[in-house]
C-alpha positions as CSV (number, residue, x, y, z in Angstrom):
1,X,0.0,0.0,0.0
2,X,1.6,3.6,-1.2
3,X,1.2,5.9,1.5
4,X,1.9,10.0,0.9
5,X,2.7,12.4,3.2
6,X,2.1,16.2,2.5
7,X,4.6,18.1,4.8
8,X,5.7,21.4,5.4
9,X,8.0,23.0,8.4
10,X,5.1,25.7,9.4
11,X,1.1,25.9,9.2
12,X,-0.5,28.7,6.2
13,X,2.3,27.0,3.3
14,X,-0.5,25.7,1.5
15,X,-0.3,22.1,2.5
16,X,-4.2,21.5,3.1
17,X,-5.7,23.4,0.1
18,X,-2.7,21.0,-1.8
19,X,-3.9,17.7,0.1
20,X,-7.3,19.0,-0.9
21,X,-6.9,19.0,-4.4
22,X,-4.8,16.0,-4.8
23,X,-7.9,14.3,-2.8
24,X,-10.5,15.5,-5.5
25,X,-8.4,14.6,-8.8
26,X,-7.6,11.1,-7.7
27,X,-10.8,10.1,-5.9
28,X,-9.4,6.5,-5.6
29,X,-7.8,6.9,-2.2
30,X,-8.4,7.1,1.4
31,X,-7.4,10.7,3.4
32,X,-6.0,11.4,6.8
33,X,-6.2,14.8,8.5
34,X,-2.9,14.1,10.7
35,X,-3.1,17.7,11.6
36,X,-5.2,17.4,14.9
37,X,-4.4,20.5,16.2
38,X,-6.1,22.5,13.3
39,X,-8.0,19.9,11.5
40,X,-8.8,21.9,8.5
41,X,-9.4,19.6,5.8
42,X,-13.1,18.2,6.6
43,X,-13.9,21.9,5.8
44,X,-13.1,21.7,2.0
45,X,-14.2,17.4,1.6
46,X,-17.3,18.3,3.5
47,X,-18.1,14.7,4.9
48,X,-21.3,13.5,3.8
49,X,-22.0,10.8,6.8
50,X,-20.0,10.2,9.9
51,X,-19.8,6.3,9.7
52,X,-17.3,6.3,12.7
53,X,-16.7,8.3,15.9
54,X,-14.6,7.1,18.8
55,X,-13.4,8.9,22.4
56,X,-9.7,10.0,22.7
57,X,-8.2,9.6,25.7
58,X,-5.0,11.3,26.3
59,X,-4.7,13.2,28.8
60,X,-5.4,12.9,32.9
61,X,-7.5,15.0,35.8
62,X,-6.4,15.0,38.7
63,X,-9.6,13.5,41.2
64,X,-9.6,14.0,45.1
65,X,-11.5,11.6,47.3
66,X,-13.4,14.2,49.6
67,X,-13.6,11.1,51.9
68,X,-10.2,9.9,52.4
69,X,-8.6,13.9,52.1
70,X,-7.2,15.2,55.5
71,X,-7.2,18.4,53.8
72,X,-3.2,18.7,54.8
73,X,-3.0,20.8,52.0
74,X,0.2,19.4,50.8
75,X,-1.7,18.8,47.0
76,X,-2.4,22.8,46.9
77,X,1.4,23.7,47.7
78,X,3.0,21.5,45.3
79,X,1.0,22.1,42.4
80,X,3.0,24.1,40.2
81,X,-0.6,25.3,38.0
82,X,-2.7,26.5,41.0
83,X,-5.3,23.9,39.6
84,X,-6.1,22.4,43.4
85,X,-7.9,25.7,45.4
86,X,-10.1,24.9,48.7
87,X,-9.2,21.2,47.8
88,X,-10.6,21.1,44.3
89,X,-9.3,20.8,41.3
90,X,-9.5,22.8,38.7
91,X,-10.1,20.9,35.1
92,X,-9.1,23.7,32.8
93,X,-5.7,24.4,34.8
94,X,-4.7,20.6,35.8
95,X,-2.6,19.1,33.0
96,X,-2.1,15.6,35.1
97,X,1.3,15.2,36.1
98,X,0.2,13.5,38.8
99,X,2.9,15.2,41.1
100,X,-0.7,15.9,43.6
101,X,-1.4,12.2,43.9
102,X,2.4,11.1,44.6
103,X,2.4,14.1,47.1
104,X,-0.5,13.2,48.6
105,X,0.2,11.0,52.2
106,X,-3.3,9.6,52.7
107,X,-3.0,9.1,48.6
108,X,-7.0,10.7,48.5
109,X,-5.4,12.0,45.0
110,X,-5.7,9.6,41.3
111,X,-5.5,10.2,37.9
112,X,-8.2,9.4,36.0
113,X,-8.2,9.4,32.0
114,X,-10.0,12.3,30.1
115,X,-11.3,12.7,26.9
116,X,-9.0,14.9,24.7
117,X,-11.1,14.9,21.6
118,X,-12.7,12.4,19.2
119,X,-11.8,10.9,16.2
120,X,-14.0,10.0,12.8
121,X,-14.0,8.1,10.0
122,X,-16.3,9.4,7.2
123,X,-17.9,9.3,3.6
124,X,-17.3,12.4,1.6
125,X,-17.8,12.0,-2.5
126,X,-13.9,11.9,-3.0
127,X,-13.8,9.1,-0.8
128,X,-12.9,8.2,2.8
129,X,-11.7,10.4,5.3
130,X,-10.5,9.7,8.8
131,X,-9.9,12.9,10.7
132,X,-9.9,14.0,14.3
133,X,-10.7,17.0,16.5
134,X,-9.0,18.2,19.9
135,X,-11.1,19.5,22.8
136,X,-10.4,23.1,23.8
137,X,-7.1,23.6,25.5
138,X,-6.0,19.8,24.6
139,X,-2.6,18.8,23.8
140,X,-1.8,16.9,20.5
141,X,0.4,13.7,21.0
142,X,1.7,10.9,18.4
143,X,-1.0,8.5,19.8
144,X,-3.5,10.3,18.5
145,X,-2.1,10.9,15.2
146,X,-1.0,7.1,15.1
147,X,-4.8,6.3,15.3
148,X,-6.4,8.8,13.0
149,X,-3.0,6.6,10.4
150,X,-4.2,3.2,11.6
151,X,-8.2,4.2,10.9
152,X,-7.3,4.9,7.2
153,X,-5.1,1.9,6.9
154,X,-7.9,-0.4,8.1
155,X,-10.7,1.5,6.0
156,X,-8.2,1.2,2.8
157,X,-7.7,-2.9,3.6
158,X,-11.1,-3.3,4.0
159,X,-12.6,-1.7,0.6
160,X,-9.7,-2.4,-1.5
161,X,-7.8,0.8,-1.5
162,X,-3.9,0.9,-2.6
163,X,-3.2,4.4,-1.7
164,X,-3.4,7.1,1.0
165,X,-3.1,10.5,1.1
166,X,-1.7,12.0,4.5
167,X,-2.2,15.9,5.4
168,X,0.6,16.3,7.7
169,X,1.3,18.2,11.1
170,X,3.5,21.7,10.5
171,X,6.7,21.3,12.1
172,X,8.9,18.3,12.7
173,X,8.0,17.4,16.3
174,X,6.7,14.7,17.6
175,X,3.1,14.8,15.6
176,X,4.8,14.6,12.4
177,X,7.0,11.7,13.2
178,X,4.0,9.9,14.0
179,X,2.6,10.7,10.3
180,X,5.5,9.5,8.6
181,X,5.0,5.8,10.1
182,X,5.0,3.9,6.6
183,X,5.4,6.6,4.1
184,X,6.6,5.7,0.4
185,X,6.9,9.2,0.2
186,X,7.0,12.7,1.5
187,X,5.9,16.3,-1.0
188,X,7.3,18.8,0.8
189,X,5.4,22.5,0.3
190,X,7.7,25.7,1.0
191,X,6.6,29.2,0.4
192,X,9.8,31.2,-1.1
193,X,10.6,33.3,1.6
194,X,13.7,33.2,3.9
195,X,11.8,31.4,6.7
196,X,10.2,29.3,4.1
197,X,13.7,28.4,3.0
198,X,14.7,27.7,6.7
199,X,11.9,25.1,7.5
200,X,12.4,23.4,4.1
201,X,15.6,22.3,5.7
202,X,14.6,21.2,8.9
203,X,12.1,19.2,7.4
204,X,14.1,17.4,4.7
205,X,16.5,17.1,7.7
206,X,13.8,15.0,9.3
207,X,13.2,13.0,6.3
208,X,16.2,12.0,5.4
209,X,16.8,10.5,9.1
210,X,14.2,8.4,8.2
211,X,15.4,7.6,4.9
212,X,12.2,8.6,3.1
213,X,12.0,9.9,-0.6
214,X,10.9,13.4,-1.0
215,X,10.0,15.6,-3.4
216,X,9.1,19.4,-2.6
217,X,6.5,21.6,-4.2
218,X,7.2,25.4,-4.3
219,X,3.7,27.4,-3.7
220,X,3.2,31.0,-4.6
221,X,6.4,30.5,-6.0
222,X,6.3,34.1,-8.3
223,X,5.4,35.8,-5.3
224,X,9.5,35.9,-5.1
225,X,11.2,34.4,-7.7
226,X,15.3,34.9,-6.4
227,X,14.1,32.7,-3.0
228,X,12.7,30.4,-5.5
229,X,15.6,30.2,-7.4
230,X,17.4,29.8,-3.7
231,X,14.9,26.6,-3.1
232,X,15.2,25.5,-6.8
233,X,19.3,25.3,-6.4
234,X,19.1,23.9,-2.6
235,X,17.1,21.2,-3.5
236,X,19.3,20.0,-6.5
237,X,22.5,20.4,-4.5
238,X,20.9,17.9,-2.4
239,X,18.9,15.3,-4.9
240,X,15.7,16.7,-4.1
241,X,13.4,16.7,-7.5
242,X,10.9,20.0,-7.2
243,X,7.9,18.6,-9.3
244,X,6.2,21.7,-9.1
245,X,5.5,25.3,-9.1
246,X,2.4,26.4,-8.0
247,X,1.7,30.3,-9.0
248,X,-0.1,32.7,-7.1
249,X,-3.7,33.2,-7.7
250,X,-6.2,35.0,-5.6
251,X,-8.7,32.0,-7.3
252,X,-7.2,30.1,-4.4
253,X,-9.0,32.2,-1.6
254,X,-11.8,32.5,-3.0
255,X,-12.1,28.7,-3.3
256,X,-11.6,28.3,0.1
257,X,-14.2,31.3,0.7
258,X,-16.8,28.6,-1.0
259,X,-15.4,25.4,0.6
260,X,-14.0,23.8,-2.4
261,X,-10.7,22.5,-3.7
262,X,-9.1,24.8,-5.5
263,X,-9.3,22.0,-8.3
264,X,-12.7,21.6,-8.6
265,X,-13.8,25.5,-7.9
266,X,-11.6,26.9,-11.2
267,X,-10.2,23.4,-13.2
268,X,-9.3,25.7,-16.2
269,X,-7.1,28.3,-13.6
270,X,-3.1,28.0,-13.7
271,X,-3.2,27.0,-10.3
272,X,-5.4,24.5,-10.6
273,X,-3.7,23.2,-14.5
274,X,0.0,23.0,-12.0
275,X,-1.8,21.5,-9.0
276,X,-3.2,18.4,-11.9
277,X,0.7,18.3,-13.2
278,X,1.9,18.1,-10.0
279,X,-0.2,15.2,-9.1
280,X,0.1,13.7,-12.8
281,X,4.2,13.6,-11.7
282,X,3.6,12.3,-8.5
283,X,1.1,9.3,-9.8
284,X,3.9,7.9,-12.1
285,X,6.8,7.8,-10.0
286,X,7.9,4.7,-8.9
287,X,7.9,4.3,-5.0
């Protein structure tokens, strides 16, 4: 089973409305919204039925047993978030380090699982999607990017699927490493600017320790053209093919304005003609 990753070192390079449009001009693949903190991409494939929904746990409270608490007090002075005041705890300030319940000498203090978000597995008419969303306030962790990978792996088994499509994390910490679990390959989206240039490296830094193929995708690339020329000549000093150059086009917002891959909103648009190339390339290579 080919597995893609769409990458880039920072969030607003494009990498969704990409991953979006890839989505709706192959329509033979499953999709997985590995960005959990900002899970944007159910917004533009507009799920048409929710066929699975499932409780994340990943995070803990901190609970106090008003019957076995001696109210010492010893919970309230160690904890280093004021979330334990008048001997209750505070649900929006405890992250559960648990440092209240090893304090505690009567132990009145446990952890108790909490539900950090959910996580789906839906129709939409280019195909399946499995996604999740974060509570408020909630931390993202590999675990939960593991499982929203593992959903579209068994949904792609089960119906027969050869191929799916990951939208990334931003970044290259821990979230992203967990998104790269099995991928054939990673497409890379930079923006030419100097900071663009900077996270292109980091992320290709992280590839390459995982020995993964990557190709990278300038977007907006006539926005500057000498940092594009800077990304162009980076990438082949180190064996990195750009496959594509994705113009700027104000098209682009106004697709997202309507909900829509870019793609599908303006198919005759230059964006949308180097978006189908792009994807055209990145059909025939041999991974």
């Amino acid at each position: 089973m080919k597995q893609i990753a769409v990458l880039s070192g920072k969030g607003g390079t494009g990498k969704t409305t990409l991953a979006a449009s890839f989505a709706a001009l192959s329509q033979n693949l499953v999709v997985a919204d590995c960005d959990v903190d900002a899970p944007d991409l159910h917004l533009l494939l507009k799920p048409e039925k929710i066929e699975f929904k499932q409780e994340f746990k990943g995070s803990k409270i901190a609970i106090i047993n008003e019957d076995l608490c001696t109210k010492c007090g010893e919970c309230e002075k160690f904890c280093r978030f004021n979330a334990i005041k008048n001997f209750n705890v505070d649900p929006i300030k405890c992250e559960g380090c648990g440092v209240c319940a090893y304090i505690c000498p009567v132990k009145a203090v446990t952890l108790k699982d909490k539900v950090s978000g959910y996580v789906y597995i839906s129709r939409t008419k280019y195909g399946p999607l499995s996604y999740a969303k974060l509570e408020i306030a909630e931390s993202n962790s590999g675990k939960l990017v593991t499982l929203v990978k593992n959903n579209a792996k068994n949904v792609a088994l089960k119906e027969g699927f050869n191929q799916i499509l990951i939208d990334g994390p931003p970044g290259i910490g821990c979230p992203v490493i967990a998104s790269l679990a099995e991928v054939n390959l990673v497409i890379i989206v930079v923006e030419p600017t100097t900071s663009g240039i900077h996270d292109l490296k980091r992320v290709l830094e992280l590839v390459n320790h995982f020995r993964i193929p990557a190709v990278t995708v300038v977007n907006m690339f006539d926005i500057n053209k000498e940092n594009t020329d800077r990304i162009v000549k980076f990438c082949n000093q180190n064996g990195v093919k750009v496959i594509g150059k994705i113009p700027f086009n104000k098209i682009v917002v106004e697709a997202l304005a309507e909900g829509k891959p870019v793609t599908e909103y303006a198919p005759e648009a230059d964006v949308s003609i180097e978006i189908r190339n792009i994807w055209n390339k990145i059909s025939n290579l041999t991974i």
